[in-house]
N, C-alpha and C positions, 0 to 999 in steps of 0.2 A: 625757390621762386615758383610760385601758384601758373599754373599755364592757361594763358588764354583759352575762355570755352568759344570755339567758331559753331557758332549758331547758324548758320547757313549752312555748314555742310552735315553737321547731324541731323537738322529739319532734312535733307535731299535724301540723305542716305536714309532715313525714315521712309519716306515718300517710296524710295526704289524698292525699300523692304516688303513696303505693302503691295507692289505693283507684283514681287513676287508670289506673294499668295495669291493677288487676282489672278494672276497667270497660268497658276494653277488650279483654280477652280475652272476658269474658262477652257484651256485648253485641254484639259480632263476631260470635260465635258463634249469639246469639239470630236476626240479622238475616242471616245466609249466604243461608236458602232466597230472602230478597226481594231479596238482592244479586244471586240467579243466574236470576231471574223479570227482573229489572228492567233487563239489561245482554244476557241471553241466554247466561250463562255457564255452560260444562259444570264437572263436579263437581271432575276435574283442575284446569281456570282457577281453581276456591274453592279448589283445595289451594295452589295457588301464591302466593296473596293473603294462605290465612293462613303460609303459609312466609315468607314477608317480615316477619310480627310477630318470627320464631324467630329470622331471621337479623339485623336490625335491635339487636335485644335484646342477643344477647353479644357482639357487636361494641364496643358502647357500654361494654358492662359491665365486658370484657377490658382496654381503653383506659383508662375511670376507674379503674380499678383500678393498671392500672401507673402514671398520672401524677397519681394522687388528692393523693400530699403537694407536688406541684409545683401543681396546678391550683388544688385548693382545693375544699371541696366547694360553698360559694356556687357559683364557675363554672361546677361540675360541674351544679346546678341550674337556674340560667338555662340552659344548652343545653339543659336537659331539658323546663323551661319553652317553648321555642322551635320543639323538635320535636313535642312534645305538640300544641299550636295549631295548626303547619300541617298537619300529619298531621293532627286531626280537620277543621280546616276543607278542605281539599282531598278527603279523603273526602264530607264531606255535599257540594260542587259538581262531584263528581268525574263526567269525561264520559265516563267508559270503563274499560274492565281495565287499561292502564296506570296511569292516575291513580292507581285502585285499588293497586295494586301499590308503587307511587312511597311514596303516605300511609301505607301500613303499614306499612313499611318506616320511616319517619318516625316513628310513634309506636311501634313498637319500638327504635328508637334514645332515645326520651325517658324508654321504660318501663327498658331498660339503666343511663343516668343515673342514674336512682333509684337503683337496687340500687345503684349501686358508690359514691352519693354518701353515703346514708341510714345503713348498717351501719358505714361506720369513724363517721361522724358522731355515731349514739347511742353507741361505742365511746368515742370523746374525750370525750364527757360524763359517760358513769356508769362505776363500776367494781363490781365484786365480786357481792355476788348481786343488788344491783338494777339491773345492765348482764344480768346472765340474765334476770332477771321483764321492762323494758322491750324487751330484742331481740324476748324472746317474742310482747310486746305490740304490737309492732310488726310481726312474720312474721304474727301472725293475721290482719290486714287485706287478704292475697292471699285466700284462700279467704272470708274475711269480708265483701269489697267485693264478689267472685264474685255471691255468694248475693244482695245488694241489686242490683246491675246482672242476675241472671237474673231477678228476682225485676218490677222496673224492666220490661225486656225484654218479657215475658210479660205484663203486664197492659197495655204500651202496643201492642203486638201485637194483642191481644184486642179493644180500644178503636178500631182501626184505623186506628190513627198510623201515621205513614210510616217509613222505618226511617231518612229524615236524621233526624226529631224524635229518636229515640234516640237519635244518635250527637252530637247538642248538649249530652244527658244526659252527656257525658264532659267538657264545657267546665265545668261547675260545680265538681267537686273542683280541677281543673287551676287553675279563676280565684285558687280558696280557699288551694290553698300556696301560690300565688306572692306573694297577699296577705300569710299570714302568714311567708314566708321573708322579705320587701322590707323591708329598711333594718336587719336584724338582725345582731347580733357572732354568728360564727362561733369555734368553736371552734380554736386553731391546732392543725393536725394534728402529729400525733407521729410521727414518725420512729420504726419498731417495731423497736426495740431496736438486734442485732447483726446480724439476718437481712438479708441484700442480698439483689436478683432473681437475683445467680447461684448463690448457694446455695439461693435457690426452687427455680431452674430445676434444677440438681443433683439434689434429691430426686425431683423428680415423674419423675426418670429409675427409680425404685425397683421392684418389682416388684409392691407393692401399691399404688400410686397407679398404674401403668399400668393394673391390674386393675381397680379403681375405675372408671379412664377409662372403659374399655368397660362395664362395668356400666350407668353412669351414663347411658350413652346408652338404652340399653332400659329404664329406669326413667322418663328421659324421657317415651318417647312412649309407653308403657305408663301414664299419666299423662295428657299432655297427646292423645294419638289418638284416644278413646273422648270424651273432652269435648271437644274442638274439632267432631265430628260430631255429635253426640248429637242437633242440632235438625236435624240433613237426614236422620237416619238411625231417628231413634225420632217422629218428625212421623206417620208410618203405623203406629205399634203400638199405640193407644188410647192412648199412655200422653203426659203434656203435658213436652216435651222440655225448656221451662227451668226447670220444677218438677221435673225427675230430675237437675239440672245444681245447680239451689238442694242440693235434701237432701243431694247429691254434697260439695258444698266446704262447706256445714252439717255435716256430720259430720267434715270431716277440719279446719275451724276446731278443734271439739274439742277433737277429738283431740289436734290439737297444741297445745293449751293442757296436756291431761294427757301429754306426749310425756316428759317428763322421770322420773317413774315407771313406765310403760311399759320403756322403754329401760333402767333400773335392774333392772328385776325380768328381762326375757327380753334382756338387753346386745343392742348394734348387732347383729351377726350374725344373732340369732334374731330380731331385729325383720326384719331385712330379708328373712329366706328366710320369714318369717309373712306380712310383704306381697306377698310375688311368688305364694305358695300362694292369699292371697284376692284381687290381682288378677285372676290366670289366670281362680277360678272367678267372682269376678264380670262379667268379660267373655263370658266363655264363656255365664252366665246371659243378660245384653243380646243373646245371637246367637239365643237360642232362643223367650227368652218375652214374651210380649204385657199389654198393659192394664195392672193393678196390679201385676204381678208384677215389671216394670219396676222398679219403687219400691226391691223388695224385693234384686233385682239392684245397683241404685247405691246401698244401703247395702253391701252386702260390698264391693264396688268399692271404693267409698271407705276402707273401714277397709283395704283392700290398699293403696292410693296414699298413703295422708296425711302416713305416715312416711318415705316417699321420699326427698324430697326434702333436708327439714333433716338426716337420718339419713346422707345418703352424705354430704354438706358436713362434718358433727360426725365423720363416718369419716375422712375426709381431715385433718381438723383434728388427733385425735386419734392418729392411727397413722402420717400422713407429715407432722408437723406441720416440718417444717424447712420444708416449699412453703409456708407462710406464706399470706396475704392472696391472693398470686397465683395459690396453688395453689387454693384455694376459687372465686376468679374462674374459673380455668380449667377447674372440676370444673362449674361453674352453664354456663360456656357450652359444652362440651360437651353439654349435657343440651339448650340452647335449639338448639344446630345441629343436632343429631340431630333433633330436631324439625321442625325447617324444613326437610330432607330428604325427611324420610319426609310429610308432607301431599300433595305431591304425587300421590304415590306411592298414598296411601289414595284421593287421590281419582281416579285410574284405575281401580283395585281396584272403586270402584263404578260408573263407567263401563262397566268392561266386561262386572261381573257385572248390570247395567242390562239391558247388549243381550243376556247370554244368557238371562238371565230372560224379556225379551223376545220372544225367538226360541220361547221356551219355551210362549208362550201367553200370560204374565201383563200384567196389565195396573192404571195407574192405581193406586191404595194398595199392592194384593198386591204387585204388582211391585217399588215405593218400596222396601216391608217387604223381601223377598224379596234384595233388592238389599245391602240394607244391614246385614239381617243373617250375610248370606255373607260382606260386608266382613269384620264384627265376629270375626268365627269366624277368619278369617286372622289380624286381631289380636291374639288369644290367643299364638300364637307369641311375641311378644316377656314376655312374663310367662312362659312355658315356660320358654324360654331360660334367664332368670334363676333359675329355681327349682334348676336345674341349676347353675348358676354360683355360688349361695348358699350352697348345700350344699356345693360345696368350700373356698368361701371359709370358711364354718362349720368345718370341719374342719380348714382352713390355719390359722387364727386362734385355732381352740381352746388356752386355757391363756396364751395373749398377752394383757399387760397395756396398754389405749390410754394412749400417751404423757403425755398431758394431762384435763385437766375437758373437757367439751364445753361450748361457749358457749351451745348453746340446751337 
């Protein structure tokens, strides 16, 4: 006897799955400044620990992705389940920047899981426009757990919790899908159509999915750079760093709830040289201004990033759709490795403009400020870059019809 597949509680347990990886980005995020007070770690050692989130993540992603109709996405789960747990628990017992490094690493592998298990998964269930409304419903829970786990962060913070207590905050959703995944029928995965991985691999040799490739990496950390620092880097600007990180991914939930009108009215192209125009200026804002203005800076920011991300995926999807499933895999983890490159990297940039601040006289806040905001000012560059790269892509693509519907 075939067991009912309950569609409502794999979509939920999906939803919780994802709210774990927000949770983990965000509250990572919240507790940097007392990971690097509590271990004595320079700003580069934080870049490294969160580069282990980035590289953890499409590792996993890439992998489920290519053996999702061999594994299964149950399996794909439990392992997600597995890394999730140890990765937080060895984090809150962790004796060092190894440990450190090890668990992130870990629960970026369990956050990857999700993504490659969760999307073919609500895929096999629904079709037609209510496989569009539910994918939707379910991409919002990254910037939508975001906002609860900054939100979380910040008042246990205030409170003068410790930053394990926080990161136990991550075992509650985690405990909540594994609950509602346990003992459920899965959906049998489908074999998508005619497209084999060598005909994937074939297109993504094209010269618009190469272009993509590299785009997608500075859309990355043009995205993820300015919020993975925000709490080391705006802690000195009067302004409260996980309440600029909440209205941050509170506005681009939104957003991408209305992304499908958007995208209709100004198509992929112009959405995307729109966001690289309001990233650039919204970061460029974070390098200059103090206190509320702050506020006013991570709303442009975010209306520049929000479309980012499902925009290059629905571009890939839509203009090189032969790359199939793999190609989208491979467009997501380009975007998480460019990321996990470049942290490092950010956080030498304020090392060093630390010590010449430093050298300069400053000290204590000024200096914090001074420090971080010269960071910020270098990260402009990569939203530059793209606005330049947009604009031809704008004028490559003008008059070209995308192959397909976008899925989201």
């Amino acid at each position: 006897m075939t067991q009912t597949i309950n569609r409502g509680a794999l979509f939920n347990a999906s939803c919780l799955a994802l709210i774990t990886t927000a949770f983990s980005f965000s509250i990572r995020a919240g507790i940097l400044p007392q990971l690097g007070d509590s271990f004595g770690l320079t700003a580069e050692q934080l870049g490294f620990i969160n580069s282990m989130w980035f590289f953890g993540f499409p590792i996993s992603m890439i992998l489920g992705g290519l053996f999702y109709h061999k594994v299964g996405p149950a399996n794909i789960m439990r392992i997600a389940f597995i890394m999730h747990t140890l990765g937080i628990l060895m984090t809150i017992f962790a004796g060092g920047y190894t440990t450190l490094l090890i668990s992130t690493l870990f629960i970026g592998f369990g956050n990857g899981c999700t993504e490659a298990a969760c999307n073919p998964l609500i895929a096999d269930m629904y079709s037609g426009t209510t496989l569009n409304k539910m994918l939707n419903r379910f991409h919002m829970w990254f910037p939508g757990g975001i906002v609860i786990g900054s939100l979380v962060s910040k008042f246990m913070t205030d409170g003068g919790m410790t930053w394990q207590s926080q990161v136990w905050v991550m075992m509650i959703p985690t405990i909540a899908y594994a609950v509602l995944f346990f003992g459920k029928a899965f959906p049998k995965p489908s074999v998508e159509g005619a497209t084999s991985v060598g005909s994937n691999i074939k297109a993504m040799f094209s010269p618009v999915f190469i272009f993509l490739f590299f785009c997608m990496a500075l859309t990355a950390i043009s995205e993820f750079g300015p919020q993975q620092w925000v709490g080391l880097i705006m802690s000195s600007s009067g302004a409260s760093p996980m309440l600029i990180l909440a209205l941050t991914t509170g506005v681009m939930a939104v957003g991408r709830f209305f992304a499908g009108p958007v995208v209709k009215a100004l198509g992929q192209t112009g959405v995307l040289l729109g966001g690289a125009i309001f990233a650039a200026l919204g970061i460029f804002l974070f390098s200059t201004v103090t206190g509320p203005m702050a506020y006013v800076a991570a709303l442009i920011f975010a209306i520049g990033v929000c479309y980012f991300w499902p925009v290059m995926v629905g571009a890939v999807a839509q203009r090189v759709p032969l790359s199939g499933a793999l190609g989208m895999s491979i467009i997501g983890g380009v975007g998480m490795f460019s990321t996990a490159i470049f942290q490092p990297i950010i956080g030498g940039w304020i090392d060093s403009s630390r010590a010449a601040q430093s050298a300069a006289g400053l000290a204590g806040d000024a200096l914090e400020l001074a420090a971080g905001q010269d960071t910020l000012m270098k990260m402009v560059t990569f939203p530059g870059i793209l606005i330049v790269l947009f604009i031809i892509f704008f004028i490559w693509q003008k008059g070209s019809k995308p192959a397909a519907a976008a899925a989201h």
